[in-house]
PLY file of the C-alpha trace (Angstrom):
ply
format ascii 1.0
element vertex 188
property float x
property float y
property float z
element edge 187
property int vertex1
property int vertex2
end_header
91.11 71.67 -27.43
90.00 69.44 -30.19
86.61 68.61 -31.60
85.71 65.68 -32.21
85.99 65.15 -35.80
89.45 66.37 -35.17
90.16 63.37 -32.34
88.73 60.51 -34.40
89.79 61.98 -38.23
91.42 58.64 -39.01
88.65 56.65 -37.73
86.25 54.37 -40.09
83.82 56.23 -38.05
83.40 58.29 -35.52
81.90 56.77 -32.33
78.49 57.82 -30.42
79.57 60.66 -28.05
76.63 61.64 -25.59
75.60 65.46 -26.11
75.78 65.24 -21.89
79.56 64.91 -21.98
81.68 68.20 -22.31
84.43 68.50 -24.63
87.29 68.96 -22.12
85.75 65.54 -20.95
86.29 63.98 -24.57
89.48 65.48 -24.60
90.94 64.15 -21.45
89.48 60.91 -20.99
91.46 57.68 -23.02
89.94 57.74 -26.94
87.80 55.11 -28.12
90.34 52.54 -29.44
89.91 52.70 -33.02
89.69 49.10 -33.69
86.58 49.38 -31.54
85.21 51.53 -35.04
85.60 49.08 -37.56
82.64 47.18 -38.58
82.78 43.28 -39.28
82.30 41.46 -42.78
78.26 41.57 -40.97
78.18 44.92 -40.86
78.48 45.14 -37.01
80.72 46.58 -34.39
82.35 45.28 -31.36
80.27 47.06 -29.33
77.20 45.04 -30.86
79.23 41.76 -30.30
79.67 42.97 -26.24
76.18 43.98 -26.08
75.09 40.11 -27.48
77.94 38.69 -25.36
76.22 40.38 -22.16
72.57 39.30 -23.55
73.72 35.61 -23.75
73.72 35.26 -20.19
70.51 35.25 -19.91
70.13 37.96 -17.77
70.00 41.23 -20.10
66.17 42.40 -19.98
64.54 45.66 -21.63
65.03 47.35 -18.42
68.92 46.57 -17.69
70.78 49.66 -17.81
74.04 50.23 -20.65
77.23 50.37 -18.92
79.17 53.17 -19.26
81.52 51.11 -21.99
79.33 50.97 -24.26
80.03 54.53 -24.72
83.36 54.98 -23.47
85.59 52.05 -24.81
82.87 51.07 -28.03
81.89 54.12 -29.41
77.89 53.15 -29.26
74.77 54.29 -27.60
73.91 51.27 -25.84
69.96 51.54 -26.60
70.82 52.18 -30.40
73.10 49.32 -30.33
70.11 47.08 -28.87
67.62 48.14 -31.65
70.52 47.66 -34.10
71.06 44.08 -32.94
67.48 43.34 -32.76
66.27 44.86 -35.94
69.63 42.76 -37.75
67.93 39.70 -36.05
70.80 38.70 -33.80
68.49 39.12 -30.86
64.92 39.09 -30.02
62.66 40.57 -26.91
60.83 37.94 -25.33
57.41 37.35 -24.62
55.69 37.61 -21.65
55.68 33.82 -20.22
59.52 33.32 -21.33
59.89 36.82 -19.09
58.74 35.11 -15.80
62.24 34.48 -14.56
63.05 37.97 -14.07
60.26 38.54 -12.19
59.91 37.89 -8.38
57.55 35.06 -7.14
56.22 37.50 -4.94
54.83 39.34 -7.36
53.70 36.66 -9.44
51.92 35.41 -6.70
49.92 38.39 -6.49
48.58 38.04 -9.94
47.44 34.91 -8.54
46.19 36.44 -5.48
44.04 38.92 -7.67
42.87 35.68 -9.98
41.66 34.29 -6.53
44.43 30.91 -6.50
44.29 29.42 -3.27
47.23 28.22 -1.61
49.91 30.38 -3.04
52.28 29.93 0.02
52.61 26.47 -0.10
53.51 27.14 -3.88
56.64 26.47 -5.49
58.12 28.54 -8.79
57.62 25.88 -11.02
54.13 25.84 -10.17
53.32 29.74 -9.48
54.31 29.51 -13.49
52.83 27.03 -14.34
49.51 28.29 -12.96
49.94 31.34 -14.68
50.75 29.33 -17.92
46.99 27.76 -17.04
45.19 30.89 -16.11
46.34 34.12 -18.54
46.84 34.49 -21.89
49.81 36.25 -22.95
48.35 39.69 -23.32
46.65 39.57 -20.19
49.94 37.93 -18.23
51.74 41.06 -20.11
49.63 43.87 -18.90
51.02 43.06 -15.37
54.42 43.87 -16.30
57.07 45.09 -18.80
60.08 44.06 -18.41
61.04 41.08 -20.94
63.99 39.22 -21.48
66.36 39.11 -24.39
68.02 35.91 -26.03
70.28 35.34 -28.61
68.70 34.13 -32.37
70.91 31.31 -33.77
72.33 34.24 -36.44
73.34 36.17 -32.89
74.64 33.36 -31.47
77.20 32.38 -34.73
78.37 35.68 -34.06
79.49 35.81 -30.74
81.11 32.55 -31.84
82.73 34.00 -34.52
84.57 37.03 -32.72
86.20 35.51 -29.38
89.00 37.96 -30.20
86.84 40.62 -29.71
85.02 39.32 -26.26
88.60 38.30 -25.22
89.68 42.06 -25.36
87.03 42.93 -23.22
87.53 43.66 -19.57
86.05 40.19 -17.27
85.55 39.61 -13.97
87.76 36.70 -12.55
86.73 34.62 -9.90
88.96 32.63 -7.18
88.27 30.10 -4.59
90.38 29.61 -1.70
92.11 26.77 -1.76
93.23 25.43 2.22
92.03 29.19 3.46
95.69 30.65 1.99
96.34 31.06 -2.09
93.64 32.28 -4.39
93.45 29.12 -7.32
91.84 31.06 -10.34
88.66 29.44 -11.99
89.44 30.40 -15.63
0 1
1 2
2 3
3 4
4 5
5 6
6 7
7 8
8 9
9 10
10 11
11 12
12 13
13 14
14 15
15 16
16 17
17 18
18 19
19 20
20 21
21 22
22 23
23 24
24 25
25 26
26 27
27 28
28 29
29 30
30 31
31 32
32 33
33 34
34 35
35 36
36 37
37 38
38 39
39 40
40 41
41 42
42 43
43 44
44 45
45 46
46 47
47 48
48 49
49 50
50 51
51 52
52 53
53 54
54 55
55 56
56 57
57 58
58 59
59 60
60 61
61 62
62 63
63 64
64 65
65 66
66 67
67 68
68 69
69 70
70 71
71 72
72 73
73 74
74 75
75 76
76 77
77 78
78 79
79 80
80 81
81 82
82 83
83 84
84 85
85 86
86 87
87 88
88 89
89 90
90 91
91 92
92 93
93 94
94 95
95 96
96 97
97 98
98 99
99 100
100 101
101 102
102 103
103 104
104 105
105 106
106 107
107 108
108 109
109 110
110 111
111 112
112 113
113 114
114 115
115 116
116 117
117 118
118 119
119 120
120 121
121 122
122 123
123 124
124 125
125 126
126 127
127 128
128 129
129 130
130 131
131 132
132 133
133 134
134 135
135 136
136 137
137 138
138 139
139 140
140 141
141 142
142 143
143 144
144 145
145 146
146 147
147 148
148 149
149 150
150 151
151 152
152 153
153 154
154 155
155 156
156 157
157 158
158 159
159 160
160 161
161 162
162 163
163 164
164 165
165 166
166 167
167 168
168 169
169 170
170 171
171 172
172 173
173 174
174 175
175 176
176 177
177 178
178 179
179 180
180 181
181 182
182 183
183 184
184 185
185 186
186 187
């Protein structure tokens, strides 16, 4: 059996390997592919251009969990890759108020409730945030929660843009429509 620096000896670098994995496990599963190791002219992985890919949707928050990938087939810790990105400025955590859509209306509502708004059923999202926008502050609005949502700064957005090679590499989820109930007709 093979260490590790033995495995990934002609590797830029060697990739993240969790201390909870077992060494007949890194031995038997597929190697990170070693192109997944080499750093861009920015000084970043392709693990860090997946992780801003998946932020870009809009619906990456502090609490989402790293997929296994991250690990497995890019050779990073996914939370280390997430300071990384946001420390190189090619993401930021969002406040409080731009946090609100990943938080139920329910629960919003209660913060109303407890702030004694009347009429919260007849209440639509637009205005359950908006009366919160009226009412709290953002420290007190963010002592009710902590989960917050990640974007994308302009510098993390060029660099998505910059390495569709890299996104186009990684595994994505197709989706069909039936067309006359018989052939699948793929979207993209």
């Amino acid at each position: 059996m093979k260490t590790i620096q033995e495995l990934y000896k002609d590797y830029p670098e060697i990739p993240y390997i969790s201390s909870k994995r077992d060494l007949l496990e890194v031995n038997t599963t597929p190697k990170v592919p070693k192109r997944n190791m080499i750093r861009t002219k920015e000084g970043v992985l392709p693990g860090h251009i997946i992780l801003l890919w998946r932020i870009h949707f809009g619906t990456f928050t502090t609490e989402t969990p790293f997929s296994k990938y991250f690990e497995y087939s890019y050779g990073v810790n996914g939370a280390d890759a997430l300071s990384f990105v946001i420390e190189e400025g090619d993401a930021v955590v969002e406040s409080a108020f731009d946090s609100l859509d990943h938080i139920p209306a329910t629960r919003l509502k209660q913060i109303l409730k407890e702030k004694g708004v009347k009429g919260l059923s007849k209440m639509k999202r637009s205005d359950v945030d908006a009366t919160l926008k009226e009412l709290l502050s953002e420290e007190e609005l963010g002592a009710y929660f902590s989960v917050r949502g990640l974007c994308l700064t302009p510098k993390g957005e060029e660099l998505i843009a910059s390495y569709p090679e890299i996104i186009a590499k990684h595994p994505q989820k197709k989706f069909c429509t039936f067309v006359n109930d018989v052939r699948p007709k793929m979207l993209f």
